[in-house]
C-alpha positions as CSV (number, residue, x, y, z in Angstrom):
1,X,13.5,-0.8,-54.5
2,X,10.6,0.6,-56.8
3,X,12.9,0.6,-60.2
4,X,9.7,2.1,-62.4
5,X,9.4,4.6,-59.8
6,X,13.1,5.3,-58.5
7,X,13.3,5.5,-62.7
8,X,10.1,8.1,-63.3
9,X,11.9,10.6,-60.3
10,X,15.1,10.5,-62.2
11,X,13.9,11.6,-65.2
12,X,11.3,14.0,-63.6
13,X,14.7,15.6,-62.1
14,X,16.8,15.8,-64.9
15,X,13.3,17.4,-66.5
16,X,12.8,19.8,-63.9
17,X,16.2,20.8,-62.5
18,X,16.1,19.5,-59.2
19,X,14.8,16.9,-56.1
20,X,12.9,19.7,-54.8
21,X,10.7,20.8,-58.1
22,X,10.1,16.6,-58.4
23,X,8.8,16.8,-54.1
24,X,6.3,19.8,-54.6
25,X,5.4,18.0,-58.0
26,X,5.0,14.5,-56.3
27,X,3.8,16.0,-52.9
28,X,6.5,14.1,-50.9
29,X,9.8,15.3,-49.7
30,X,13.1,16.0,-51.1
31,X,15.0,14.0,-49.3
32,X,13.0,10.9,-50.2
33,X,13.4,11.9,-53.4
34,X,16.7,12.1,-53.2
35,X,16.9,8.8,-51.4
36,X,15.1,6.8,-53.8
37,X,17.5,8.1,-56.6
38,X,20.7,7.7,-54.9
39,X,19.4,3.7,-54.7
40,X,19.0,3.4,-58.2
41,X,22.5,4.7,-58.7
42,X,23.2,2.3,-56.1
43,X,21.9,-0.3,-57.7
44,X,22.9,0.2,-61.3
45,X,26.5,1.1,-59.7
46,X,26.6,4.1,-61.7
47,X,26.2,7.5,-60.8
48,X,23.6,9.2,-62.8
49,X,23.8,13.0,-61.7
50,X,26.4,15.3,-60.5
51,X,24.9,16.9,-57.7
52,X,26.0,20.8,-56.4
53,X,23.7,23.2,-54.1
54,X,22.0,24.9,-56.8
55,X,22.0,22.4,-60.1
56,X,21.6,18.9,-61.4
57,X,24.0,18.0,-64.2
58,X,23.8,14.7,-65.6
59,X,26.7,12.4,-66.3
60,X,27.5,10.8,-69.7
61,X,26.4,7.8,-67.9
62,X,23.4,9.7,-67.2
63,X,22.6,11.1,-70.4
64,X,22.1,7.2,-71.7
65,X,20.1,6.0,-68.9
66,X,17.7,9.5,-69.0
67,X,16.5,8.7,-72.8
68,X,16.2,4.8,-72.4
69,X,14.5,5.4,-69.0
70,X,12.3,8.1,-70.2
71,X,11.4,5.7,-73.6
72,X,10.2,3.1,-71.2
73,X,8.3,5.0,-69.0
74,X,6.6,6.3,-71.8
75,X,6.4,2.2,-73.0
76,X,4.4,1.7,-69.7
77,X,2.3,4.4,-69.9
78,X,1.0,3.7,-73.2
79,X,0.7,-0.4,-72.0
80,X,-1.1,0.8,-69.3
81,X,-3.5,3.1,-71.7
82,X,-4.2,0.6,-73.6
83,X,-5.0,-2.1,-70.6
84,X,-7.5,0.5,-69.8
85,X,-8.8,1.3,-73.4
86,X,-7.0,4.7,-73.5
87,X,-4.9,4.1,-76.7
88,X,-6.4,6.5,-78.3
89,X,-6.3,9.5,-75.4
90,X,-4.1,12.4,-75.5
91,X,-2.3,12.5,-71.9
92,X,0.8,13.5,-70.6
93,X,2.9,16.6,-70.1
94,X,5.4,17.8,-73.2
95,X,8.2,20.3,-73.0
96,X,8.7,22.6,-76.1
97,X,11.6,24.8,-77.0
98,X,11.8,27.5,-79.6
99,X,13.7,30.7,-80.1
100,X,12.3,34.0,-78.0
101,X,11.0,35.9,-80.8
102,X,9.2,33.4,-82.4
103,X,7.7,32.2,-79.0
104,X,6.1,35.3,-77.8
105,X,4.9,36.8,-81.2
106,X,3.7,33.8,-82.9
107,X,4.0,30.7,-80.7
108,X,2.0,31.4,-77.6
109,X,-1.5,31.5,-79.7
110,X,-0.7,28.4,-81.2
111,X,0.3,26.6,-78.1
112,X,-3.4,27.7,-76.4
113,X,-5.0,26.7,-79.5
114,X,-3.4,22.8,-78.7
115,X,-4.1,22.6,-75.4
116,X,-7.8,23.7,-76.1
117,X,-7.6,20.9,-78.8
118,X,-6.8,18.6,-76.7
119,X,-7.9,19.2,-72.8
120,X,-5.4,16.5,-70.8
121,X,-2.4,17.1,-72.6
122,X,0.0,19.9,-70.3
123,X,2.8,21.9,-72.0
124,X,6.0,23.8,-70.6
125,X,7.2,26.0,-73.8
126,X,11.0,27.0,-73.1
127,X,12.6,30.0,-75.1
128,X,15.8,30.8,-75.4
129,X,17.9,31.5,-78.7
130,X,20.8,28.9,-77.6
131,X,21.2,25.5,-79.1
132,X,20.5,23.0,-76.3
133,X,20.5,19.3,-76.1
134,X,17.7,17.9,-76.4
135,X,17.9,14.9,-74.2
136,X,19.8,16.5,-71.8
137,X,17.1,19.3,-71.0
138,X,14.4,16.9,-71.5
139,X,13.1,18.6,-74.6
140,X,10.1,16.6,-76.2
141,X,10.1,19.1,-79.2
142,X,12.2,21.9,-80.4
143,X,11.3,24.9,-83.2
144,X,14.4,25.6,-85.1
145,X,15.0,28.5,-87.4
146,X,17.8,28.8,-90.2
147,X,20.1,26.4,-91.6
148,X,22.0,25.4,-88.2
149,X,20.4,22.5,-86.5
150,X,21.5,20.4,-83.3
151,X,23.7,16.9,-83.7
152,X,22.0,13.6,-83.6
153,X,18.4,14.3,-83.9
154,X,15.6,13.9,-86.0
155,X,14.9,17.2,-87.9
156,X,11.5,18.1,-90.5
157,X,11.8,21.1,-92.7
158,X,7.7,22.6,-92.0
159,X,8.2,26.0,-93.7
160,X,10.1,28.8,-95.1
161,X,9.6,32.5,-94.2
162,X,11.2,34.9,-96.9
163,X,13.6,37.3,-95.8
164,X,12.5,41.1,-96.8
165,X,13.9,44.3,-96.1
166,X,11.6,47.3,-94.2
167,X,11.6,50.8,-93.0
168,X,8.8,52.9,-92.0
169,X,7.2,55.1,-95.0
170,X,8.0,58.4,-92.9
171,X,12.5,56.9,-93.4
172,X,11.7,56.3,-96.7
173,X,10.5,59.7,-97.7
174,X,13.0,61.4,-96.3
175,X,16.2,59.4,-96.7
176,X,18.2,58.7,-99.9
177,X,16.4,56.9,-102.6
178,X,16.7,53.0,-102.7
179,X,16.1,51.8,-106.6
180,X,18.6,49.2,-106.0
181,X,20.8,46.7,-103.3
182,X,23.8,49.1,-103.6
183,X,22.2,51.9,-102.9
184,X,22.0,50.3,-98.6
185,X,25.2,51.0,-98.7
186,X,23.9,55.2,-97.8
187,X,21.8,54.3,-94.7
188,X,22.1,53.1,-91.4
189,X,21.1,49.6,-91.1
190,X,19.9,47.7,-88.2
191,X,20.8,44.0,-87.7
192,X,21.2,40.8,-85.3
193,X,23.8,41.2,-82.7
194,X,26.3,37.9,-83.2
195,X,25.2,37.2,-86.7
196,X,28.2,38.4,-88.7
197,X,26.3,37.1,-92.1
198,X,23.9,40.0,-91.3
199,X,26.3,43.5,-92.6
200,X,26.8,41.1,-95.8
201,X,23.4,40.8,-97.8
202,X,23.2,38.6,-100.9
203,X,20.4,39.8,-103.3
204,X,19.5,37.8,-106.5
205,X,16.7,38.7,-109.3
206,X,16.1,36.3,-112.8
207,X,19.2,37.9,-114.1
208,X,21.9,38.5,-111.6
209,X,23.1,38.6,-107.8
210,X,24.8,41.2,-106.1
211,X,26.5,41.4,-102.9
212,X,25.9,44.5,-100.2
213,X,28.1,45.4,-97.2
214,X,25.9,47.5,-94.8
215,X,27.0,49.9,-92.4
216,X,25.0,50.3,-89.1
217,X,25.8,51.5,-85.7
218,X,23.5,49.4,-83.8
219,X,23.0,45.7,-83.5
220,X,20.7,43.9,-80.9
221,X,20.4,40.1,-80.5
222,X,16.4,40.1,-79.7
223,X,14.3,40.2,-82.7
224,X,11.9,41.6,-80.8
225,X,13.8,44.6,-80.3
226,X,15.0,44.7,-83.7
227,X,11.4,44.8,-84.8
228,X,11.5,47.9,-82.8
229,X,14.3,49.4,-84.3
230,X,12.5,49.4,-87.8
231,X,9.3,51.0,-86.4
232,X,11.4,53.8,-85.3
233,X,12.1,55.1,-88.7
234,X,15.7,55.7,-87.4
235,X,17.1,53.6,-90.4
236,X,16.2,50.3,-92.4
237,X,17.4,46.5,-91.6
238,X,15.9,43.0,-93.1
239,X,14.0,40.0,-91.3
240,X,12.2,37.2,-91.8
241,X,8.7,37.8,-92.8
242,X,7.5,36.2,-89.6
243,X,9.2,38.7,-87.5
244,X,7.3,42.0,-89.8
245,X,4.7,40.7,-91.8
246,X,1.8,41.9,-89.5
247,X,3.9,45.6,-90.0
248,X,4.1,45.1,-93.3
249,X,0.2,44.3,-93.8
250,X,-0.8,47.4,-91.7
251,X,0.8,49.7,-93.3
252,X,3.4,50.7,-90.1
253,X,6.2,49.2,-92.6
254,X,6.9,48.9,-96.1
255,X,8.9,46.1,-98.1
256,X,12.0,47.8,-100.1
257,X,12.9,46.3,-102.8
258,X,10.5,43.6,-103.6
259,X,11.9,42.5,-107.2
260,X,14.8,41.5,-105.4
261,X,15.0,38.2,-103.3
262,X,17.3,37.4,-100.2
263,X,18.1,33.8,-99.0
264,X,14.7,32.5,-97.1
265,X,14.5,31.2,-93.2
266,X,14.1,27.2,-92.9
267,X,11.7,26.4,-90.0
268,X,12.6,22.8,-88.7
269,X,10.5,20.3,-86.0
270,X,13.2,18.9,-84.4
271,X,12.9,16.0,-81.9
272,X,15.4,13.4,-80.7
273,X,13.8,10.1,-82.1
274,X,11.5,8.8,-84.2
275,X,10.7,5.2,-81.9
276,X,8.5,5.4,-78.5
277,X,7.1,8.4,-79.6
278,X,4.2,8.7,-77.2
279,X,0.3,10.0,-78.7
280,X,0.6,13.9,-77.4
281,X,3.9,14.3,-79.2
282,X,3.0,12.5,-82.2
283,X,-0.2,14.6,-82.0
284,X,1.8,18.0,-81.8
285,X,4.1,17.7,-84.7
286,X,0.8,17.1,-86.7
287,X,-0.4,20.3,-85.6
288,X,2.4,22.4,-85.9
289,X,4.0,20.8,-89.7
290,X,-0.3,21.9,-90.2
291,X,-0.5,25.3,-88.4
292,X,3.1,27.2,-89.0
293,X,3.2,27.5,-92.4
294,X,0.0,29.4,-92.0
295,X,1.3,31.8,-89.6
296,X,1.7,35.6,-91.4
297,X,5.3,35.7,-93.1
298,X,5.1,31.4,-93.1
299,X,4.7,29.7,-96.5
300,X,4.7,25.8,-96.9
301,X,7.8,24.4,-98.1
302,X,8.0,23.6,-101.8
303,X,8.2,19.6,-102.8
């Protein structure tokens, strides 16, 4: 048995999701795929993934063997690079994970702006808004917004986006006059499905901090949509800058209340471990500790 091999497949499928993504992606067939990692379980007399018709799950057995074994393929890779005076290329394929929002209206750029940087590297950027494990999914790096942040990783606060409140100019004309937090509490106010935190604002100036309970009909758990909500001029709701700074710059939104501050948005680069970190990962967190606090609504966090 090929161990380095029967080793790369098994971590290819736990990456991928199943024998038949790692066949098309290794031009053989499933079931030799399948064969070669039933041997290694064989062989380590362990069983590695719990198998049904339409998923891969790994084992707690599995979970173990997936980071060593993906570690020391990575070892090999850069042994090999450096037999052939490659130490200092940037190869390899890296998954990415960040929340939906942030992904499609400020991450995509970024990520084609990398890969033109560097021309061998290959990236697979997955969004959803749901913690994940890392190791489990075979996540190389993860983009995590706001305080909440996944067990047993290595985490790197990057940047801060400030939280603001908006409406269009057309709600604020005609709706009742907003001089101050408590008056919210007369207008309809959109927020983040899920996020209980979100009808209860906290608003601080040099001299106090008040607390507002909002009312609103309507919640939605995209930010996306929620940016749409505010450009409808159907009411009033509060993001991070990220989300409406663009809006706010063009003039399709306006910042309420500006002398008064809400509690920012932590941007964290999260990954599971510092050792065996190959050159294109190291190579990305440079890039994006450098490039998102630039992003509109981003600010650099203060040392």
């Amino acid at each position: 048995m090929d161990s380095l091999q029967s080793m790369r497949l098994f971590t290819r499928a736990v990456e991928l999701g199943s024998f038949s993504a790692v066949a098309r992606e290794e031009n053989t067939s499933q079931p030799t795929v399948s064969k070669m990692i039933a041997a290694l379980e064989q062989h380590l007399r362990v069983r590695l993934l719990e198998r049904t018709t339409t998923s891969l799950t790994l084992t707690e057995e599995g979970k173990r063997f997936y980071e060593r074994s993906k570690r020391l393929i990575e070892e090999y890779a850069d042994a090999v690079a450096d037999a052939r005076g490659q130490t200092h290329m940037f190869v390899g394929a890296l998954r990415i994970n960040a929340p939906v929002g942030l992904g499609e209206l400020r991450l995509n750029a970024l990520i084609l702006e990398f890969l033109a940087k560097y021309p061998e590297i290959e990236i697979e950027l997955i969004l959803n808004d749901r913690m994940i494990d890392l190791v489990e999914e075979g996540v190389d790096v993860a983009i995590r917004l706001g305080g909440e942040l996944p067990p047993n990783v290595i985490a790197r606060n990057i940047a801060f986006s400030p939280r603001v409140l908006v409406a269009t100019r057309e709600y604020v004309e005609r709706a009742p006059k907003i001089n101050k937090p408590e008056d919210l509490a007369q207008h309809e106010y959109f927020r983040f499905a899920g996020l209980a935190f979100e009808s209860r604002l906290e608003f601080s100036n040099n001299t106090e901090k008040v607390i507002v309970l909002t009312k609103g009909r309507f919640r939605v758990n995209s930010s996306l949509a929620l940016r749409e909500c505010f450009l409808e001029g159907k009411g009033l709701g509060s993001a991070p800058a990220w989300l409406v700074q663009d809006l706010i710059d063009t003039g399709d939104l306006i910042r309420l209340l500006q002398n008064w501050q809400m509690m920012p948005q932590q941007a964290h680069l999260v990954y599971p471990s510092r050792k065996y970190q190959p050159q294109r990962t190291r190579a990305l967190l440079q890039f994006m500790a450098e490039r998102i606090p630039k992003l509109p609504g981003f600010h650099a966090p203060v040392s």
